[in-house]
N, C-alpha and C positions, 0 to 999 in steps of 0.2 A: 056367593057367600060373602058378608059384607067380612069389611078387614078390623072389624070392632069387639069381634066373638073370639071365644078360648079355641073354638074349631077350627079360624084360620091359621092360630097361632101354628097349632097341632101338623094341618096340614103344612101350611112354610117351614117347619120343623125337618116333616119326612123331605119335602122337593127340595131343598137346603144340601138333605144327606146329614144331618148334625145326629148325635147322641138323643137319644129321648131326654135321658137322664137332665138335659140341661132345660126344660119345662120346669120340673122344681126349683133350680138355681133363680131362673127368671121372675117364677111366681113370687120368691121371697124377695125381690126387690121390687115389686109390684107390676111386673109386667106380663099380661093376660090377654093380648090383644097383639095384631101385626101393628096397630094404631099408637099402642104404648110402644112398645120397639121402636119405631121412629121419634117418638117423642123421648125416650133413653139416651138415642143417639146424640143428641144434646148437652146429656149431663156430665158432672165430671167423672175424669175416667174410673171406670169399675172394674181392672182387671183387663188383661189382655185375652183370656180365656172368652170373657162375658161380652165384651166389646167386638171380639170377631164373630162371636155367633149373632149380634144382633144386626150385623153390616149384612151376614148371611142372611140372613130372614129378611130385610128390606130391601136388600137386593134384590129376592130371589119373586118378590110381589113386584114392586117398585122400579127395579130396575138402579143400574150403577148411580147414575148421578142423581137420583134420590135420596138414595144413599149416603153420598158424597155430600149431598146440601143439608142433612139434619134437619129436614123440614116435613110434617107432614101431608100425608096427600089431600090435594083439590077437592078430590070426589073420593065415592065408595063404590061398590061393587063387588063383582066374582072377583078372586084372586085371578091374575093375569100374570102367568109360570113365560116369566122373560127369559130363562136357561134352555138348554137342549135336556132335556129324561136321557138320551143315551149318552149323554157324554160324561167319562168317568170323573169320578169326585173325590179325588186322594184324600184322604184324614188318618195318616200316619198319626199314630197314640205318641207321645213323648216321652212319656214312662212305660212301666210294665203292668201287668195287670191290677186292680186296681177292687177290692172286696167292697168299698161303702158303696162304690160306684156302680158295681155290680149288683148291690143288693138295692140300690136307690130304685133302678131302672123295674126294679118287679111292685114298687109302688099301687095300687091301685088307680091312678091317677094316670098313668104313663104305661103302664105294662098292655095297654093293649098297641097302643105308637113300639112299644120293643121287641114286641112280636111282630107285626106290619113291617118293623125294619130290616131283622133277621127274613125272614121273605122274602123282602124286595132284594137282598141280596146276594139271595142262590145262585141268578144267573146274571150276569152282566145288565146291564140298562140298553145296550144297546142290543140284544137278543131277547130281552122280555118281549116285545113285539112281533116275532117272528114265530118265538115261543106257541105265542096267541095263537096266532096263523093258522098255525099248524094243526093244532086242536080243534079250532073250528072248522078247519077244511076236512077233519077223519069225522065230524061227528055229521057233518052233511053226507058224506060218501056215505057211512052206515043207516042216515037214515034215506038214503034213495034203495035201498034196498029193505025197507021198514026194518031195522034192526039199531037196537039200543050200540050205543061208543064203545062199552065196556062192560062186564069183562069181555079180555078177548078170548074166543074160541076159534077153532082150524075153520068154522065155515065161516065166521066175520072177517077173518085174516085174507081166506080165498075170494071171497066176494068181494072186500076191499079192493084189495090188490090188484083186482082184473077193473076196475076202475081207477085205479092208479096211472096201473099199463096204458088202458084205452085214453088217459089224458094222455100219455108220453112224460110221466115227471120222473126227470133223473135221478131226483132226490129223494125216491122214496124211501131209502134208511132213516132218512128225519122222521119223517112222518111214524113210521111202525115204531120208532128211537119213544116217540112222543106219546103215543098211545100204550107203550109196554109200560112209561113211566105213571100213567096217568090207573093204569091195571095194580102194578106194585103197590100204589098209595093207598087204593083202596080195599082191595081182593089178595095183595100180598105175590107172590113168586108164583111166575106163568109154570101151567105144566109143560113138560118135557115135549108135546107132540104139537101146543101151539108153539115152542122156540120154534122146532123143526119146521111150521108152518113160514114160518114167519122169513124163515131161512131159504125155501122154495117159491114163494113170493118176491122175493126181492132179486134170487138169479131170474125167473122168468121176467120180472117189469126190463131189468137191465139188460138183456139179452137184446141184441142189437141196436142198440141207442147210442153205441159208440160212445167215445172218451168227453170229460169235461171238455165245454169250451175255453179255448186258450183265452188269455185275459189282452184285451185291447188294450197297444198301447202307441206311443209318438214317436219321434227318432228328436230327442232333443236338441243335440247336434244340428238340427234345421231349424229350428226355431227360429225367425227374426222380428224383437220387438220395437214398436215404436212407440214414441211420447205423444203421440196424436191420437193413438185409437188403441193403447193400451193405460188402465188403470196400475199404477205403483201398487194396491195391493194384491192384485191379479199377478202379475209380475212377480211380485214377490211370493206369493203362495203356491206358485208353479215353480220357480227356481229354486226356492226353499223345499217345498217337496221332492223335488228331483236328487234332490243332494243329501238330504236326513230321509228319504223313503220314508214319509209319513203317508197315512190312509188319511182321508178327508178327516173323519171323526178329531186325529191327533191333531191335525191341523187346527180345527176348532177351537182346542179346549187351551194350546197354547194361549199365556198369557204374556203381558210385555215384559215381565218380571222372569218370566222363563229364558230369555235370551239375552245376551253380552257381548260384548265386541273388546276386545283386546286391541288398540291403535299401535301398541309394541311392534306387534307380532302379524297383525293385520288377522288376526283368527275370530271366528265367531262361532259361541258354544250356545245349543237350544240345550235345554232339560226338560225331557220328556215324561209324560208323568203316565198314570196306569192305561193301560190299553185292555184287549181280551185277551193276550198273553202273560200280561203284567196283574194277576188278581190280588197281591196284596200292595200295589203303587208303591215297589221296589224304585220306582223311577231309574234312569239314563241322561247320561248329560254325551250329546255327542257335538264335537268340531268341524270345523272344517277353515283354512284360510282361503285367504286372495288367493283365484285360479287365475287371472286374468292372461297370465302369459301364456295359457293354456287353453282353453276356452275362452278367451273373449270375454267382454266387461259385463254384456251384456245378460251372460248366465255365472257370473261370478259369485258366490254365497255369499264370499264378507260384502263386497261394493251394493249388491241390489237389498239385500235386507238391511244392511244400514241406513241406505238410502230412502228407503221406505219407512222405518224405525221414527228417522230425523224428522218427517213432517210431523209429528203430532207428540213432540218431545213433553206436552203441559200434563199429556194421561199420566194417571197415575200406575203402576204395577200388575195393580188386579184387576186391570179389565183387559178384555180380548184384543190380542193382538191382532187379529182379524175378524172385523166386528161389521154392522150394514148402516154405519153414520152415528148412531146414537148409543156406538158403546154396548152393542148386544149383540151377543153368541150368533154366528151365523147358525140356520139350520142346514141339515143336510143339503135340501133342495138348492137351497141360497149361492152355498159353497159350490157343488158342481156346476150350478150355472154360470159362476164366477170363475171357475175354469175352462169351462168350456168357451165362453165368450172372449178369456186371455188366449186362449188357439188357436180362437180361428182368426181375432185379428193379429197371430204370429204367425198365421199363412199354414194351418192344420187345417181337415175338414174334419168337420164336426159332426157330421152324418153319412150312414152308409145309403148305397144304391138305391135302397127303399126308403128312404127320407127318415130312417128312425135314428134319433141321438146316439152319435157315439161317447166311448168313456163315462164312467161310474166317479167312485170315489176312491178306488183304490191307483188309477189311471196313472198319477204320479208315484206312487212305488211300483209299481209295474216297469213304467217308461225308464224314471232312475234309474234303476237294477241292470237294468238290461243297457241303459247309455253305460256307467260303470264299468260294466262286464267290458264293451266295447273299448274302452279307454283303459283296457287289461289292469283294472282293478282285479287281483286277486277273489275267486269264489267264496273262499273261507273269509274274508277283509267285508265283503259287501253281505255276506250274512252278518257277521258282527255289526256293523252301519245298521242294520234293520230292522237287526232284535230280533233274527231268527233262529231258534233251536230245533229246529228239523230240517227235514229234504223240502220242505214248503218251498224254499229258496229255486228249487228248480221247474217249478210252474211259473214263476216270475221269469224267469231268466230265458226257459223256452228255448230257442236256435241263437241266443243273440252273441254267445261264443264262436259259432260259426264263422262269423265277419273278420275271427281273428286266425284265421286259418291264410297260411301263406305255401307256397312250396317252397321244397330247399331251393333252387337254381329260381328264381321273381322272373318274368317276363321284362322286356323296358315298359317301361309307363304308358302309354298314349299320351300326343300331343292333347297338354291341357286346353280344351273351351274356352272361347273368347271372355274374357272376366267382366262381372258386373260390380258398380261399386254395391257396397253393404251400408245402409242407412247406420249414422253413429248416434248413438245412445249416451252421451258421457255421463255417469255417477259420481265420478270423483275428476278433483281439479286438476291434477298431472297424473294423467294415465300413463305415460312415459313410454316403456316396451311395450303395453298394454295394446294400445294401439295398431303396434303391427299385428295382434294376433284377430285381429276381425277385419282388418284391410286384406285389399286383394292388389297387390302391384300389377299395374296393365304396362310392363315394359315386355319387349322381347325376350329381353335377357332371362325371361323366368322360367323357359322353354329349359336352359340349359343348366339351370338348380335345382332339375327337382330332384334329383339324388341327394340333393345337399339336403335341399327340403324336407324331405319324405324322411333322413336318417336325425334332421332337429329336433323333429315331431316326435319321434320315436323318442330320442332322450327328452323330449318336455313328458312325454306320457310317462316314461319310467320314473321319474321325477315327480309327477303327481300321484304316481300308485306310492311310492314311498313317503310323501309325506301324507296322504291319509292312511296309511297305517302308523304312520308316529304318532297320529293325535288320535289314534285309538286307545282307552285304555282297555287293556284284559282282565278280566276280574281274574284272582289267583285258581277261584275252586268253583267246580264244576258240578253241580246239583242235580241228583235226578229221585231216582230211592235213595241212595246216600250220598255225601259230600265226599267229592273226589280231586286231586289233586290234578290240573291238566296240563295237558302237553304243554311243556316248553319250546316245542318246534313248531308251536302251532301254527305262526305267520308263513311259514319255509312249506308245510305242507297240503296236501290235496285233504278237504275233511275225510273219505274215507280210512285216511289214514290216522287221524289224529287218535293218539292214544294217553288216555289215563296214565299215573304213576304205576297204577296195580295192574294195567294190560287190558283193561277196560277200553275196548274202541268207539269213541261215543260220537263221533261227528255227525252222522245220521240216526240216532236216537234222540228222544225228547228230555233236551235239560235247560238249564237256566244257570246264570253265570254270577256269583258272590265274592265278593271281596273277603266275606267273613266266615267260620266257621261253620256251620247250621245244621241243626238238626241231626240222623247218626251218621257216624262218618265210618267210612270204607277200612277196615283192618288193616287192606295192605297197603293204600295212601297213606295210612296212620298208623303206623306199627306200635307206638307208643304215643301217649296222648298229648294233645300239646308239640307234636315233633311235627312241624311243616317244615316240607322243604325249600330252601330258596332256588325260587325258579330260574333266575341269571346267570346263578352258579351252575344250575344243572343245566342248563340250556348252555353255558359254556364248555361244561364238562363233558356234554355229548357230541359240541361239536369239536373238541380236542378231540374224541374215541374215533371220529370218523374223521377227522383227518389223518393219527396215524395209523388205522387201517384202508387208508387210500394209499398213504406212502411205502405202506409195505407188500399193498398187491402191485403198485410200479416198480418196487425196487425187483418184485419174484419176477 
């Protein structure tokens, strides 16, 4: 489709993610083409409104530094979609609802673009694909047994099903999930005896297939990189991951304008923006400083992402902070390959027994989670880091609590292994202490410290669980059906315990965390409207109650 017609406009419109409503804005300054949008880019400014949707649209053909040059394209052609489809497209509204705006969009003009929009964002972008999948995979099983997809009846459900089984798919909830959805749409609410079918289908497929497979992941901790066969952004999109537990996808969609470094403090803050947890791009801004006295330089958050930041200081904001040279979105593929190939020359293997790749995309929140745990970061500390509101958190995490299992009475040590040096990495010009934490002293004498050693460690560890919960913030109120007021103890306790103001135990339920009021709120959190409690104070006041009924079961 060449970029000279209304129809490309339309479609860079949808791939964009922009309002329909803004096709009319355009048209009344004369712009009806992807071809006039660039040639707009040019003129004096029209509005910061009208000026980012057309950097949007030239971008989204073009690409960034087309964009950037205000210059029309060479040639014509299909539109050539330089962005990822799944990766989320925050467009936070800045006011509230909006009636001209609303009734613009049913224009005859645009109301079929504002129905195609409303669609495309039922399900996430990166699940419309899978979506697909799924449907196509039930409408071949139905027709190997010559029978139409839908409706479903108890003998398409049985016949399915025993081809479900006979593949072995674990996941056949998806599948019957996708077919009951695609029955509702048309045919309306299943009878009572296909549920039932449906419900005797899916214990026989799972009946001995055994448990999810656990998710692969690294021991960070071993990691060692070098400047000779490690790339800075490779480096830094594993270290960075490991530390903010991002999935490849959030990796992607970060831009340079998402992250900051404080030289104060030595802290560096990403802002993360909507995920498939995050459906209305509430966004998170999360921390972390200089570990180096702690882990070493070499996996340090602030030193390697800075380090990497610093080479290409001339980008501007809005392009990818991890891009393939010319400033465009990695894809899926791109990105794991790009970790995968940071692994293994940090000394990981990258494939199992049978030569097939190891690790996905989730590979660095996995590993994270589970390094974390290890470095007795608190459970409830490292679901907050991840953005998790469920028990999700303990399929990530898996045995890796284990490792911190000690007996009362410790064994001695065993003499430590002859030491090797550790190739040095330096990021920054005085590493100072930093230094001793990736050296290995090859004197004698070290035979006779390791009690010293082993009890430094221990206060460096206690010391880094405490300041990544300082630079945690806690949203005050706890969202689920209603807005609830949360534990003040929350840092101090085990999630199953974490308890609501009104007694509500929600640590392993599904919520979401707000700074602000929303939506209805909880009676006995809110006994009257407008009365929140100050959590500092309660949090103080509870722990005065338990201190003097500690002093008075020692004084009895």
């Amino acid at each position: 489709m060449a970029t000279s017609t209304f129809a490309s406009l339309v479609e860079a419109t949808h791939e964009a993610g922009l309002d329909p409503a803004i096709l009319l804005t355009l048209q009344d300054i004369g712009v009806s083409s992807v071809d006039d949008a660039v040639s707009a880019l040019g003129r004096p400014p029209l509005g910061p409104d009208i000026q980012a949707a057309l950097d949007a649209l030239v971008t989204v053909v073009h690409g960034a530094r087309t964009a950037s040059a205000c210059t029309a394209p060479t040639t014509t052609g299909p539109l050539r979609n330089l962005k990822r489809k799944d990766v989320p497209r925050p467009a936070p509204q800045p006011h509230g609802g909006c009636l001209q705006k609303a009734l613009r969009a049913a224009d005859p003009a645009v109301r079929d673009e504002t129905l195609r929009t409303f669609q495309a964002d039922i399900f996430a972008r990166s699940n419309q694909a899978p979506q697909d999948s799924r449907w196509k995979t039930w409408q071949r099983l139905a027709e190997a047994w010559s029978l139409r997809p839908i409706p479903l009846t108890t003998d398409l459900v049985a016949k399915v099903g025993s081809l479900l089984k006979a593949g072995g798919y674990k996941s056949c909830k998806q599948y019957f999930s996708r077919a009951r959805r695609a029955h509702v749409e048309n045919f309306g609410e299943l009878d009572a005896g296909v549920v039932l079918a449906i419900s005797d289908a899916i214990r026989s497929i799972e009946r001995g297939l055994g448990g999810p497979a656990l998710k692969q992941a690294f021991r960070v901790e071993e990691l060692r990189f070098s400047d000779s066969n490690t790339t800075a952004a490779g480096h830094a999109m594993v270290v960075g991951g490991c530390w903010f537990l991002t999935r490849e996808i959030e990796s992607a969609a970060l831009r340079r304008g998402d992250i900051s470094f404080d030289h104060e403090s030595f802290t560096v803050s990403v802002k993360l923006a909507a995920s498939k947890t995050d459906t209305q791009a509430r966004s998170v801004t999360r921390s972390h400083r200089c570990y180096c006295q702690v882990v070493g330089e070499q996996l340090c958050p602030f030193h390697v992402l800075e380090h990497y930041y610093m080479l290409d200081t001339g980008a501007s904001d809005d392009v990818p902070l991890f891009h393939d040279g010319d400033y465009v979105e990695l894809s899926k593929n791109q990105a794991v390959e790009l970790i995968r190939a940071t692994l293994a020359a940090a000394g990981v293997a990258t494939r199992d027994d049978n030569g097939h790749p190891r690790f996905g995309g989730h590979c660095l929140r996995v590993s994270g989670a589970q390094w974390l745990c290890r470095l007795k970061i608190p459970t409830s500390t490292i679901a907050l880091l991840g953005r998790w509101g469920s028990r999700a958190i303990e399929r990530y995490l898996q045995d890796a609590e284990l490792t911190n299992l000690e007996p009362a009475a410790p064994f001695p040590p065993p003499p430590p292994a002859t030491p090797t040096s550790v190739r040095q990495w330096l990021l920054c010009d005085s590493p100072g202490d930093e230094r001793a934490a990736v050296e290995t002293e090859g004197s004698t004498s070290a035979v006779g410290k390791d009690s010293t050693t082993a009890t430094a460690l221990e206060e460096r560890l206690e010391q880094l669980s405490l300041a990544v919960e300082r630079l945690l913030h806690r949203q005050r109120f706890i969202v689920s059906r209603k807005t609830h007021i949360r534990d003040p103890l929350e840092g101090d306790r085990n999630p199953a315990k974490w308890q609501a103001q009104c007694g509500w135990r929600y640590g392993h339920s599904k919520f979401w965390r707000s700074d602000s009021e929303s939506g209805s709120l909880c009676k006995k959190c809110f006994p009257a409207q407008g009365n929140v409690v100050d959590l500092e104070s309660s949090s103080a006041s509870s722990e005065d109650s338990q201190s003097e009924t500690s002093s008075a079961s020692s004084s009895n």
